[in-house]
C-alpha positions in Angstrom: -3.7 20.9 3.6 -5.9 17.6 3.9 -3.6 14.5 4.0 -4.5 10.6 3.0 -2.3 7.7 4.4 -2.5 4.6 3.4 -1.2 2.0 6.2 0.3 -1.5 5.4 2.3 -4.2 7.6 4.9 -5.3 5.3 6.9 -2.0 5.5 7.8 -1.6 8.9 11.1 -2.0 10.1 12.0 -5.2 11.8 8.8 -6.8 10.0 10.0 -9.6 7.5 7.9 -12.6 8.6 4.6 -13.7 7.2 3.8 -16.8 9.9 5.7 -14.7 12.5 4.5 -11.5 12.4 2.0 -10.1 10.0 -0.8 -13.2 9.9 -3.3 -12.7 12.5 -2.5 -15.8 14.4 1.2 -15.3 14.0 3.2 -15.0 17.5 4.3 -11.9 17.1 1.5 -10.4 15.3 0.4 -7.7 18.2 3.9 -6.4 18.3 4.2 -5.6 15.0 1.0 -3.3 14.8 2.7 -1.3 17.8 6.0 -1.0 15.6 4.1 0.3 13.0 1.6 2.9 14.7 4.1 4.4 16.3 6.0 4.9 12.8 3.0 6.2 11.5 2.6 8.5 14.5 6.4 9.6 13.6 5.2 10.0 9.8 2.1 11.8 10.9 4.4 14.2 13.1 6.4 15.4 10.2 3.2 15.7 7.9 1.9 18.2 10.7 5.3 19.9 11.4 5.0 20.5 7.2 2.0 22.2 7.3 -1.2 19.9 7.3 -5.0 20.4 9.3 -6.8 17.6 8.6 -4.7 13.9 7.9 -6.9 10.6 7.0 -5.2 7.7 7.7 -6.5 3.8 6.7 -5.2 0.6 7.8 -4.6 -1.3 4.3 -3.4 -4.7 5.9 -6.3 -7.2 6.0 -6.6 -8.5 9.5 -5.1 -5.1 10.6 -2.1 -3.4 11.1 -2.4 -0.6 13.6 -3.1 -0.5 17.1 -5.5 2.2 17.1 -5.7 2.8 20.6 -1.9 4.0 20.0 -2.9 6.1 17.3 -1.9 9.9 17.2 -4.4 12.1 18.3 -4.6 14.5 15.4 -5.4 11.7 12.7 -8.9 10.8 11.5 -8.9 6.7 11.3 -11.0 4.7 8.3 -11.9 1.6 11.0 -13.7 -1.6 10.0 -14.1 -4.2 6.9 -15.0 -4.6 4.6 -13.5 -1.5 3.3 -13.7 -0.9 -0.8 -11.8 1.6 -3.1 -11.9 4.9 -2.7 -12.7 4.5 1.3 -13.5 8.2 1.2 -10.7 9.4 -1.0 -11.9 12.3 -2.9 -10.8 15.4 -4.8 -10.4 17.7 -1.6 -7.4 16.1 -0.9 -3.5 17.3 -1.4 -1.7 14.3 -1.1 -1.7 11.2 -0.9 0.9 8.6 1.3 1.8 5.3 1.3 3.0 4.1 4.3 4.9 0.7 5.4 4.2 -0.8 1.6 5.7 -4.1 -0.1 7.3 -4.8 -3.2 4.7 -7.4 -5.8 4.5 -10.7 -5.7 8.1 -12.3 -7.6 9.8 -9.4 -6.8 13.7 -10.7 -6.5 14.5 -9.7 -3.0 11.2 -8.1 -2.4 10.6 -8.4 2.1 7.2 -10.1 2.5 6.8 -9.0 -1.7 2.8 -10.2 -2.4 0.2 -8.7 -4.9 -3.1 -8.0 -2.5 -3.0 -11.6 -1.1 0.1 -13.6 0.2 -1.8 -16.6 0.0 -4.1 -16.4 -3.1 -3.0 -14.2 -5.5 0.5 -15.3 -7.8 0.1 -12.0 -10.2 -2.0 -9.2 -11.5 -2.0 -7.1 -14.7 -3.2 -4.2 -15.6 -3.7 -3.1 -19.0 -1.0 -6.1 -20.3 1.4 -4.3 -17.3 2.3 -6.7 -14.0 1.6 -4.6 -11.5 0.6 -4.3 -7.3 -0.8 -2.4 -5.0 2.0 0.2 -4.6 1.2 1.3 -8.8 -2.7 0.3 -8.2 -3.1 2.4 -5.4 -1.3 5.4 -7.1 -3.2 5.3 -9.6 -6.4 5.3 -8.0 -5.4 8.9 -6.3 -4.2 10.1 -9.5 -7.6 9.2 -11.1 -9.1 12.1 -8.5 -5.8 14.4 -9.3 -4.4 13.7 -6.3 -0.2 13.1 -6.1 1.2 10.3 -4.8 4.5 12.0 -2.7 5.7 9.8 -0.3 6.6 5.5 0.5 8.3 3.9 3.1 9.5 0.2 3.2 11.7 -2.0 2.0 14.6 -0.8 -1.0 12.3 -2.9 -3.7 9.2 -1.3 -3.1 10.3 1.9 -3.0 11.9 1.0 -6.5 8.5 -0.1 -7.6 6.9 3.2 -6.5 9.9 5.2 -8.2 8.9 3.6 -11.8 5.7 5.1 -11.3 6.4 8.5 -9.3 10.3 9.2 -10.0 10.6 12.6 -8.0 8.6 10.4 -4.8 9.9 11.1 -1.5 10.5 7.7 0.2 12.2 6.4 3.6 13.8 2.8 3.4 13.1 0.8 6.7 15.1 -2.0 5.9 17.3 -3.6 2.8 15.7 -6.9 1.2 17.8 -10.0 1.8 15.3 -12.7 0.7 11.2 -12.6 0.9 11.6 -13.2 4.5 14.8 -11.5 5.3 16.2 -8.1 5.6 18.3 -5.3 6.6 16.9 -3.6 8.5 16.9 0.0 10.6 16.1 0.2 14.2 12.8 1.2 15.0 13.7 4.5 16.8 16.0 5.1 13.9 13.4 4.6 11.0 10.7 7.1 13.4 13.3 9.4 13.0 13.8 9.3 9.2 9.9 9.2 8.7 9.1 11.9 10.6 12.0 13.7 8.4 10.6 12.1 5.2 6.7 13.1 6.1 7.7 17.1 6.5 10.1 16.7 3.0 7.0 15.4 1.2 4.9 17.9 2.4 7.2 20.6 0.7 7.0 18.5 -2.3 3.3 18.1 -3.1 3.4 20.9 -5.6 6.4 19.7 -7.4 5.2 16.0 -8.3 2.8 15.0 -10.6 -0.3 12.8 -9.9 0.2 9.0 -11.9 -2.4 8.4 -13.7 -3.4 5.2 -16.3 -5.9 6.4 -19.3 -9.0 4.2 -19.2 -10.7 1.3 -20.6 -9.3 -0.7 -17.7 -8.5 -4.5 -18.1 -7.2 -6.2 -15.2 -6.4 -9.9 -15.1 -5.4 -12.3 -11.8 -3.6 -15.5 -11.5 -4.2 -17.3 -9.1 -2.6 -19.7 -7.2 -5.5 -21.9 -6.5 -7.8 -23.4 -9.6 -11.0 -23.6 -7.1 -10.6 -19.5 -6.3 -11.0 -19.2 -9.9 -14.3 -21.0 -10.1 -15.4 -18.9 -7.8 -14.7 -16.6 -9.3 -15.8 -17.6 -12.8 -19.2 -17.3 -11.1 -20.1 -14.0 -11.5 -21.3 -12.5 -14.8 -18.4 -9.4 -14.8 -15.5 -12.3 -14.7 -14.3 -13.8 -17.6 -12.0 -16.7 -17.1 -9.4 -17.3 -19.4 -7.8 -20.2 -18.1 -7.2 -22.6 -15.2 -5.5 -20.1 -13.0 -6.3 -16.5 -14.5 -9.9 -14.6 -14.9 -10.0 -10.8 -16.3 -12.8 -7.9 -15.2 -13.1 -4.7 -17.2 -14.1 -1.1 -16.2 -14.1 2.4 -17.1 -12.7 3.9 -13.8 -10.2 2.1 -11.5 -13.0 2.2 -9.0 -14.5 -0.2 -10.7 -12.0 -2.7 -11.2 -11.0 -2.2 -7.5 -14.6 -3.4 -6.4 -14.9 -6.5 -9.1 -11.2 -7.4 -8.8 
């Protein structure tokens, strides 16, 4: 069985603080990569203890979210930037993972909630649908067949991920109190429950479905900033549509993921 993981920051337990903890000059930046490896080495263990040979695993977060020289020794690591959609993901695949996710951007209670850019980015839409990168990247794996059987993070992204993939197998790190403020597990406890969760997913790949959105794609952006739409605006794919929002179009989600 050949395994894809797909990393993020914003998941982990403990991890609820943009300035503090997931920016790349935030204090405690460095300690939050280690809390995450090592619950993506617990994750990885129960993927191997369900029956996997080869596991792929890539760092999503955009400064980086993994201390890779913690990194278990039986995963294959995607390394560098820039990195673009399907960064290797192909048909040979089982399954595919999303590990240590966040909610969209405006999600009520969503920890550290953001749609590709905490900063920049205010919402995106797909086909007419508000959507992230929890439904996004689903749907890119499902374009190549692949099911999307496993989340962990907060309560609201794992909702998010059930509206796409009901039957998912998911492990909650923490509760959402506010955007920067949750309940959350101990990290010893949420290795445990991953580890646990990785092996139940494994048993699960043949039972869920792969999410898939039929194509023409349109995908539209607000964002927050008028200037990063002139930029934008630019390029002869873009079409602005007003002060804060531009659209591109494409026939595969690949596309779209490399004009967005």
């Amino acid at each position: 069985m050949k395994i894809f993981i797909l990393g993020d920051l914003e998941g982990t337990a403990g991890v609820v603080d943009f300035k503090q903890q997931t920016y790349s000059d935030a204090k405690y930046y460095e300690q939050a990569k280690r809390l995450a490896t090592l619950e993506v080495n617990a994750l990885v263990e129960g993927v191997l203890e369900g029956g996997a040979k080869e596991i792929w695993f890539l760092d999503g977060h955009g400064p980086g979210g993994i201390d890779y020289e913690l990194m278990h020794a039986e995963v294959q690591m995607i390394i560098g930037r820039p990195i673009y959609a399907p960064w290797g993901l192909d048909e040979s695949f089982d399954a595919f993972f999303l590990y240590g996710h966040h909610a969209m951007d405006n999600t009520e209670r969503g920890v550290l909630c953001h749609s590709w850019s905490s900063r920049a980015i205010a919402n995106c839409w797909l086909n007419g649908e508000l959507i992230g990168e929890i439904g996004f990247n689903a749907a890119i794996a499902g374009s190549f067949g692949i099911p999307t059987v496993f989340i962990s993070g907060d309560d609201t992204a794992i909702a998010e991920a059930q509206g796409y993939v009901p039957n998912i197998v998911s492990v909650m790190t923490k509760r959402g109190i506010s955007r920067t403020s949750a309940l959350s597990l101990a990290p010893v406890k949420a290795r445990e429950l991953l580890r646990t969760g990785g092996r139940k997913a494994m048993g699960k790949i043949d039972e869920i479905e792969p999410y898939t959105i039929e194509p023409p794609y349109e995908f539209i952006t607000e964002m927050r900033d008028e200037k990063a739409v002139n930029a934008k605006a630019e390029r002869e794919d873009v079409e602005r549509l007003d002060s804060h929002k531009y659209k591109v179009v494409g026939e595969t989600l690949i596309e779209i993921a490399q004009r967005r």
